[in-house]
C-alpha positions as CSV (number, residue, x, y, z in Angstrom):
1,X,-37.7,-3.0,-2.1
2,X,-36.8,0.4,-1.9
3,X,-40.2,3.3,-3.4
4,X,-38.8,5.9,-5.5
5,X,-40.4,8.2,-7.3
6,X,-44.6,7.7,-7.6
7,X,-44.2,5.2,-5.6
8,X,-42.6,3.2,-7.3
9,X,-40.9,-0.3,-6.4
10,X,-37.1,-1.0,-7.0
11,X,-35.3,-3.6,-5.9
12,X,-31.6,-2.9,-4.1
13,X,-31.0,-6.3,-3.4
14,X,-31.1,-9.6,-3.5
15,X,-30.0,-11.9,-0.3
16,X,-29.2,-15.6,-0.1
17,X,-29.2,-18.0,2.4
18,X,-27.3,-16.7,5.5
19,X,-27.4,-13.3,4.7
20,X,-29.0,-10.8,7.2
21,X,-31.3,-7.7,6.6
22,X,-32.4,-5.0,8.9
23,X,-28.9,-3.8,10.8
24,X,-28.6,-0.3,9.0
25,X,-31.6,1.1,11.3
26,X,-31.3,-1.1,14.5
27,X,-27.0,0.9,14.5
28,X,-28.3,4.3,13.0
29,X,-31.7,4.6,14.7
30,X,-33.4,5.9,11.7
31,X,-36.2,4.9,10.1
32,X,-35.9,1.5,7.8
33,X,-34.5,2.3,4.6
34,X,-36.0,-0.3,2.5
35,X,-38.7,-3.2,2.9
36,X,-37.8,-6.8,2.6
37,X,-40.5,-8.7,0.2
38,X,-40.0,-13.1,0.1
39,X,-39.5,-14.3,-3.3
40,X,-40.8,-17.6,-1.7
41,X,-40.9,-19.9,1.5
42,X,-37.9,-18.7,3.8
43,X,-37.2,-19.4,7.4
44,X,-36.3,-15.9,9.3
45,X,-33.9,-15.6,12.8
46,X,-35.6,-12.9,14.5
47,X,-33.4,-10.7,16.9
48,X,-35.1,-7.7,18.3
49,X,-33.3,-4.5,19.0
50,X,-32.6,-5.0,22.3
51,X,-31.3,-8.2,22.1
52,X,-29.3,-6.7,18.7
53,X,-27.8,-4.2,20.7
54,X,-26.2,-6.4,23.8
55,X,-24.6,-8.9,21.4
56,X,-22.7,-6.2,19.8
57,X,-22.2,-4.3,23.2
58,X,-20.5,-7.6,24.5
59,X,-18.6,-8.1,21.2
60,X,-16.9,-5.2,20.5
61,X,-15.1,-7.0,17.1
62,X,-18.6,-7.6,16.1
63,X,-20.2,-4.1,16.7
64,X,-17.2,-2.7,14.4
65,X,-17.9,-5.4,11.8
66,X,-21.6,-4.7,11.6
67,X,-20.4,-0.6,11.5
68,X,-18.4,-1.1,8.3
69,X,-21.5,-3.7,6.7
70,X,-23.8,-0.9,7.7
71,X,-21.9,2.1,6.1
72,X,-20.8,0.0,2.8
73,X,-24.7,-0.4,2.4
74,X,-26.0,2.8,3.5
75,X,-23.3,3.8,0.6
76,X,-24.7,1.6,-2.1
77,X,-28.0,2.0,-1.5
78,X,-27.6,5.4,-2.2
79,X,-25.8,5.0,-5.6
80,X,-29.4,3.6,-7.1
């Protein structure tokens, strides 16, 4: 859910199973972009910033990866 103008609520996206949320402000430091709303019962895998941010210090394949998921969505959420 993403407010746009008078507040309004829009949704940018809809995730399935296995998909992950949250990445675009843990890599750019700025504030959350968007707010996640449950269509219904899920099960979340929390992983807190710091934790976030020594997995992809220790993978270096994976800190690229997330990069390019980051920017590709940082790009489409601002085609809305």
């Amino acid at each position: 859910v993403k407010r746009g103008l008078f507040d309004a609520a829009k949704t940018v996206a809809l995730l399935e199973e296995g998909m992950f949320f949250g990445e675009m402000a843990l890599i750019s430091k700025d504030p959350r972009s968007a707010t996640i709303v449950c269509e219904g019962p899920a099960q979340l895998f929390v992983l807190v910033a710091g934790d976030f941010k020594f997995v992809l210090e220790q993978n270096p394949g994976a800190a690229a990866q997330m990069k390019k998921i980051s920017e590709r969505r940082r790009f489409d959420s601002s085609h809305l």
